[in-house]
Backbone as CSV, one residue per row, in Angstrom:
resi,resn,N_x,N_y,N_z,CA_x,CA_y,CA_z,C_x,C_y,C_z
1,UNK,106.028,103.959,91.592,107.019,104.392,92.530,108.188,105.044,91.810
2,UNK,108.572,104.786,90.876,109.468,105.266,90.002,109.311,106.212,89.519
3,UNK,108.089,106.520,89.358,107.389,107.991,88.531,107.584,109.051,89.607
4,UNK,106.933,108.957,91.481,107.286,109.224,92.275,108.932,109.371,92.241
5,UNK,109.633,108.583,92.424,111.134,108.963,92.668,111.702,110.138,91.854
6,UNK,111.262,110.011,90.450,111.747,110.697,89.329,110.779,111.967,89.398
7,UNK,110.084,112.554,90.262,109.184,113.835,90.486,110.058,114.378,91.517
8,UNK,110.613,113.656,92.619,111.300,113.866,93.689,112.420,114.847,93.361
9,UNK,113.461,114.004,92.390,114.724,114.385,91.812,114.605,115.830,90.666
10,UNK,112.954,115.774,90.066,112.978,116.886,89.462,112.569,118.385,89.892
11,UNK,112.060,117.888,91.098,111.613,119.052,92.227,112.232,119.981,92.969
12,UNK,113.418,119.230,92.642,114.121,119.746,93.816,115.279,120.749,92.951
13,UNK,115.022,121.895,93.393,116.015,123.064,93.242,117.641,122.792,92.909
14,UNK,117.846,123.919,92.163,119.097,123.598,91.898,120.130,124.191,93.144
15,UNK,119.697,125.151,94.384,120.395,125.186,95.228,119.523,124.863,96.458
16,UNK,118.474,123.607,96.424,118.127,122.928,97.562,118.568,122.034,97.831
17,UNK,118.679,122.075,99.335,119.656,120.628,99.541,118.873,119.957,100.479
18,UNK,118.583,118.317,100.577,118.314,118.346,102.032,117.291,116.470,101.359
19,UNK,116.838,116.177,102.924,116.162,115.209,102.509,114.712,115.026,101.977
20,UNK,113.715,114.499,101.483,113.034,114.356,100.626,112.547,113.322,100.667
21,UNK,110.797,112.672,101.105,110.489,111.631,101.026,109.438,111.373,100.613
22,UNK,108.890,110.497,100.044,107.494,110.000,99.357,107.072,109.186,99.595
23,UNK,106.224,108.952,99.455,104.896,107.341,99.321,105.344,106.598,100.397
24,UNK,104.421,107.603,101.535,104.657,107.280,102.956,106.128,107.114,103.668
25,UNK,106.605,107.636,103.085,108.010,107.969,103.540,109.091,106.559,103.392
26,UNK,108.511,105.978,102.218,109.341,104.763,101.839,110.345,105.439,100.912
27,UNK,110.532,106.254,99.712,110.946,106.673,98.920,111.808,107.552,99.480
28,UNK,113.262,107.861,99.262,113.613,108.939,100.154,115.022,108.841,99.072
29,UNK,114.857,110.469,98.943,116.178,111.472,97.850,115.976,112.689,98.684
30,UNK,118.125,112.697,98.458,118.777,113.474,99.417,119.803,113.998,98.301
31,UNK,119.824,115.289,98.841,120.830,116.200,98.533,121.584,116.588,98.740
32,UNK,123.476,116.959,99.171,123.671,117.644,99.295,125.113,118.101,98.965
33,UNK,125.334,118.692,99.607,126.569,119.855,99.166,128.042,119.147,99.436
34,UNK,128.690,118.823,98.318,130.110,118.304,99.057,131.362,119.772,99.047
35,UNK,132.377,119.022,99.768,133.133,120.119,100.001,133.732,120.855,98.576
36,UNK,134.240,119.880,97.672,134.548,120.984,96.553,133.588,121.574,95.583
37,UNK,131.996,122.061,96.190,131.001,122.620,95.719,130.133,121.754,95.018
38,UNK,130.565,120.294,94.631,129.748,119.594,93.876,128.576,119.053,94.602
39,UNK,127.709,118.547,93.854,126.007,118.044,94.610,125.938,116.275,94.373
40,UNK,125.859,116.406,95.950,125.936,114.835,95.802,124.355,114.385,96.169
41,UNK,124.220,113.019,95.080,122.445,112.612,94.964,122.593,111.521,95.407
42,UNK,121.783,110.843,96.935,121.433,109.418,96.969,119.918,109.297,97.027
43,UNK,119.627,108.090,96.529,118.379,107.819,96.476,117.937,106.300,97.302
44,UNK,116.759,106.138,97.234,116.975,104.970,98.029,115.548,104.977,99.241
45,UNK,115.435,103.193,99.441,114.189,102.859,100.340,114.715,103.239,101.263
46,UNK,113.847,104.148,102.249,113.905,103.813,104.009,112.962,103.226,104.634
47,UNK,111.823,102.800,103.851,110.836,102.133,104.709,110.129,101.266,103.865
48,UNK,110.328,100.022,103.175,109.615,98.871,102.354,108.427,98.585,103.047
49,UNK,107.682,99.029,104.143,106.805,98.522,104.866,105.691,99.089,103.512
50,UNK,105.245,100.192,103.236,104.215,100.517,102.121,104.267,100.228,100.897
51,UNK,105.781,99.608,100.438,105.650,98.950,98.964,105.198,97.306,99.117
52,UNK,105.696,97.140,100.224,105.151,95.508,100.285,103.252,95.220,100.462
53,UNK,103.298,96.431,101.698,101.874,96.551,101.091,101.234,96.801,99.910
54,UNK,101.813,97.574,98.908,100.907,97.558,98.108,100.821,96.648,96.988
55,UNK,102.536,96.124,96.828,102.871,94.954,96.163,101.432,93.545,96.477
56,UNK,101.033,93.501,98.049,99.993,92.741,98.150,98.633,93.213,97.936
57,UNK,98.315,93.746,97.832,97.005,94.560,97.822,96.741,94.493,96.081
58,UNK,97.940,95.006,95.148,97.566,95.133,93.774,97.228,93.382,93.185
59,UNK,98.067,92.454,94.089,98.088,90.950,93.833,96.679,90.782,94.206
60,UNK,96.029,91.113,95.101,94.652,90.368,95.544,94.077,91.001,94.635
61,UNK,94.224,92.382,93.929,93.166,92.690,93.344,93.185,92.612,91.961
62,UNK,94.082,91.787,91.619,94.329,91.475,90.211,93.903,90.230,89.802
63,UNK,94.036,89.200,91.139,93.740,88.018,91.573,92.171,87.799,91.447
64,UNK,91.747,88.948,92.009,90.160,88.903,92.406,89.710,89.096,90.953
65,UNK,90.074,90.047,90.398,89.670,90.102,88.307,89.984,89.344,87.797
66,UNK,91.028,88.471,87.587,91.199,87.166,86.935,90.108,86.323,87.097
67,UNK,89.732,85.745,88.773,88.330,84.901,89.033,87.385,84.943,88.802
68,UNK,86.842,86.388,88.417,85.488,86.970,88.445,85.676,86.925,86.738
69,UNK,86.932,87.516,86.289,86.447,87.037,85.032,86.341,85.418,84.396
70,UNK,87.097,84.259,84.549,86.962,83.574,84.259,85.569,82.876,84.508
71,UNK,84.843,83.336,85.694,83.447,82.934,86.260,82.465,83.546,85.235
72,UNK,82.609,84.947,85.172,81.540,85.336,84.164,81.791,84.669,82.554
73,UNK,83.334,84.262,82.106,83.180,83.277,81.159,82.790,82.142,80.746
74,UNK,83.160,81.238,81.832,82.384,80.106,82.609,80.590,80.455,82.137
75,UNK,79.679,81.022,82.598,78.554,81.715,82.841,78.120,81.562,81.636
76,UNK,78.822,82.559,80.561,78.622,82.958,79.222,78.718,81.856,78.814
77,UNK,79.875,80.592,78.658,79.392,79.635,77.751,78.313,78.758,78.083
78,UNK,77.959,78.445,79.531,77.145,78.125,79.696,75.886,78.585,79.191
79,UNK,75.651,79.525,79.398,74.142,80.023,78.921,74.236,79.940,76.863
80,UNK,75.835,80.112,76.245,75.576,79.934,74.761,74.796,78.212,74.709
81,UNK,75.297,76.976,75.782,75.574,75.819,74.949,74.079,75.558,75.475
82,UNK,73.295,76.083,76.525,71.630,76.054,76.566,70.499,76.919,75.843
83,UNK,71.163,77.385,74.750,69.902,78.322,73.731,69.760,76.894,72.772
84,UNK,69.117,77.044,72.276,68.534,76.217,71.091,68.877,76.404,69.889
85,UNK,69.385,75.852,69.250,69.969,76.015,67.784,71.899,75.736,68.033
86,UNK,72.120,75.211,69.474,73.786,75.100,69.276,73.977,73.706,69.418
C-alpha cells in the first residue's frame, strides 16, 4: 500500500491538481492549489474497508502455510524414524 501511495504522489503532474485514489479507493492523494500559488499535499485513508480485508485474507493465508508446513514436517520425521537403520 505504501508502494501504491508513493506511485500516486509521483504521478501526478507538476501542474495537476485534484483528487486521486487507489486500491479500491481506500488510498486517496489530493492536490491542490493554495492562494499564494503554493501546492498543498494531503494524503490519507478514505475507505479501510479493503485494507482490513486484505490485512485478513494475507493472515489466513500465511496461517494456512505455517500448518501445512509444519504437517508435511510432522510427515517427514515420521517416515525418517520408520526406515531401518535409525
Amino acid at each position: 500500500m505504501v508502494a501504491t501511495l508513493l506511485t500516486l504522489m509521483f504521478s501526478t503532474g507538476s501542474d495537476e491538481f485534484g483528487e486521486r485514489k487507489a486500491f479500491f479507493g481506500s488510498l486517496v492523494f489530493e492536490t491542490v492549489e493554495k492562494d499564494n500559488g503554493a501546492t498543498g499535499i494531503t494524503t490519507g485513508i478514505d475507505n479501510p474497508v479493503p485494507i482490513i480485508v486484505l490485512f485478513l485474507v494475507l493472515t489466513v493465508i500465511l496461517t494456512m502455510v505455517q500448518i501445512i508446513y509444519r504437517g508435511l514436517k510432522q510427515r517427514r520425521d515420521q517416515l525418517l524414524n520408520e526406515t531401518p537403520g535409525n
